[in-house]
C-alpha positions as CSV (number, residue, x, y, z in Angstrom):
1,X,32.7,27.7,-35.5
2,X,34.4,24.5,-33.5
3,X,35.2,26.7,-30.7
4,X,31.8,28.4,-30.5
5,X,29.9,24.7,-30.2
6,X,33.3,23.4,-27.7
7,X,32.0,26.5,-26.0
8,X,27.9,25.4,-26.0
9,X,28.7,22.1,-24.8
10,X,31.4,23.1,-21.8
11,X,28.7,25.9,-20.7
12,X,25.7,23.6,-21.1
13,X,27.3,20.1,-20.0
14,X,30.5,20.5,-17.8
15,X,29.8,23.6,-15.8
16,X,26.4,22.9,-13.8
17,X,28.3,19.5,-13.0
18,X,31.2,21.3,-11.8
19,X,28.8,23.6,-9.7
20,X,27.2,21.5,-8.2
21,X,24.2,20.6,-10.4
22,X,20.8,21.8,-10.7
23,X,18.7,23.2,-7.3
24,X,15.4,23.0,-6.8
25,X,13.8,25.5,-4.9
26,X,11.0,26.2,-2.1
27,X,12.6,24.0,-0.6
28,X,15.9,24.6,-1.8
29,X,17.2,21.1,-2.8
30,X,19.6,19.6,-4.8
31,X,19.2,17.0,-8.0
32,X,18.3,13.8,-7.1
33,X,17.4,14.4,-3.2
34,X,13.4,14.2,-2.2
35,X,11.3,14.2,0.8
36,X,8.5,12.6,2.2
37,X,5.4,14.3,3.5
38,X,2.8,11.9,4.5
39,X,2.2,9.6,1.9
40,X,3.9,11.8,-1.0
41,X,7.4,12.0,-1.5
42,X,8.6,14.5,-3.4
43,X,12.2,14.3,-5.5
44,X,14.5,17.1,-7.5
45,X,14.6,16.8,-10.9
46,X,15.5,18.9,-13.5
47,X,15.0,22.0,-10.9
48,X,11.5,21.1,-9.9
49,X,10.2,19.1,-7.1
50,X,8.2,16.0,-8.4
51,X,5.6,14.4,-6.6
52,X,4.6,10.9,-6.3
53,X,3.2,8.2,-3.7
54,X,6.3,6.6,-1.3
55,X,6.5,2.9,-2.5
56,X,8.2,2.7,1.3
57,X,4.5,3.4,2.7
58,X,1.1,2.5,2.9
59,X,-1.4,5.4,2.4
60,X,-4.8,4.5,4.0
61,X,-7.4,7.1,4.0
62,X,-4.8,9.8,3.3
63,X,-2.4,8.5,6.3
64,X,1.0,6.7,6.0
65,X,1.6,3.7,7.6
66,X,4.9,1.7,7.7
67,X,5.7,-1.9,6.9
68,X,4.8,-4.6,9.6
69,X,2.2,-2.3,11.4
70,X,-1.6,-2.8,11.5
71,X,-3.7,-0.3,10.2
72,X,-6.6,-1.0,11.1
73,X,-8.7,-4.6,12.7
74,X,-12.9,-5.0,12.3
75,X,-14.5,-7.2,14.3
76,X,-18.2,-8.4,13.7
77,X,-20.9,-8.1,16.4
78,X,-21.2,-11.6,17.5
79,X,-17.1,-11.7,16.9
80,X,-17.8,-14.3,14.9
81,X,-15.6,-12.9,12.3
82,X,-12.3,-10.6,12.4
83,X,-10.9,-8.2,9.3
84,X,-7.4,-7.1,9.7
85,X,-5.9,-4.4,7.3
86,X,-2.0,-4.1,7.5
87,X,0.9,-3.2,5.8
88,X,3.6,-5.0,4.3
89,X,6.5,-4.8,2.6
90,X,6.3,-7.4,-0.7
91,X,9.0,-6.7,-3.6
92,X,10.3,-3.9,-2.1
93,X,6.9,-1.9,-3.1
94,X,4.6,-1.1,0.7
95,X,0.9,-3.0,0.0
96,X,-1.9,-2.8,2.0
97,X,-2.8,-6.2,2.9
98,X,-6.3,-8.0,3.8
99,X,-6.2,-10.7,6.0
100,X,-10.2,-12.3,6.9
101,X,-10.3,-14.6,10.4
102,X,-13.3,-16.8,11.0
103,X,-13.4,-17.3,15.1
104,X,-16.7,-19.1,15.1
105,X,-17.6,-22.7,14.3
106,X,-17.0,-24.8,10.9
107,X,-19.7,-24.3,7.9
108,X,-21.7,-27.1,7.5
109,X,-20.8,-29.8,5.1
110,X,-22.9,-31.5,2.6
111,X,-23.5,-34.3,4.8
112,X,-24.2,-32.5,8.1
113,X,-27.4,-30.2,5.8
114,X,-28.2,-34.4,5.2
115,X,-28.0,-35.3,8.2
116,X,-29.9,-32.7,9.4
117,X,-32.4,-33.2,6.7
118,X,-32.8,-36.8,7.5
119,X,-33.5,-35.7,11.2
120,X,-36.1,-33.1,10.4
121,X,-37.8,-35.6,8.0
122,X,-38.0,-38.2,11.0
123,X,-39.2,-35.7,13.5
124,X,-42.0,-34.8,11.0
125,X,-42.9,-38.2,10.5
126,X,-42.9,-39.3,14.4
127,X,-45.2,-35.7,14.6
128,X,-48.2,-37.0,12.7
129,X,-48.2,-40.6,14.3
C-alpha cells in the first residue's frame, strides 16, 4: 500500500516538475509565462490562459496607453480652461490621471463682488440725480 501512494505522489508531484511543468495551449505556453494584448494580459496557469487587465497600462476607451504619456488634452472654447488625461505609474499599478488648468483670469473674491456692489450702488444713485 506505501508503494502504491510513493507511487501517486512521484507521478502526480515530481514528474510534471521534471518535464517541464504544465503547458497551456492556443497559444502553447508554459506555467507562469503570459502576454499582453491591448489592455489584457493573459498568464498560464494550471494549463489555461487567464485573463486580466495589465496593471503596467492604462486602458482608455478600450486602448492601452503607457506610463508618462498623455492620453488625451480638452480645451474649452474660449481656452479659458484646459483638461488633460494621462497616465502614470503610482505604486507600481498604471492610473489614469486628471489634471484640470485654469488659463484665464482669477475668480473674484468676496471683496472685489463688494466692491463691485458698492460701485453699482453709486452709479445708480449718481443715475437718478
Amino acid at each position: 500500500m506505501k508503494m502504491i501512494v510513493l507511487s501517486l505522489v512521484l507521478a502526480v508531484c515530481i514528474l510534471p516538475a521534471v518535464q517541464g511543468g504544465r503547458k497551456c495551449h492556443h497559444p502553447e505556453g508554459n506555467d507562469g509565462e503570459s502576454f499582453t494584448e491591448g489592455c489584457l494580459k493573459r498568464t498560464c496557469k494550471a494549463e489555461v490562459w487567464r485573463t486580466s487587465l495589465d496593471a503596467a497600462l492604462c486602458c482608455y476607451k478600450g486602448q492601452p496607453y503607457r506610463p508618462n504619456t498623455t492620453i488625451t488634452t480638452i480645451t474649452t472654447d474660449k481656452g479659458c480652461a484646459k483638461a488633460v488625461l494621462s497616465c502614470k505609474l503610482e505604486d507600481d499599478v498604471a492610473t489614469v490621471v486628471l489634471q484640470a488648468e485654469k488659463k484665464c483670469g482669477d475668480y473674484s473674491t468676496v471683496e472685489h463682488v463688494e466692491e463691485l456692489k458698492r460701485l453699482v450702488v453709486q452709479y445708480i444713485a449718481c443715475d437718478k440725480e
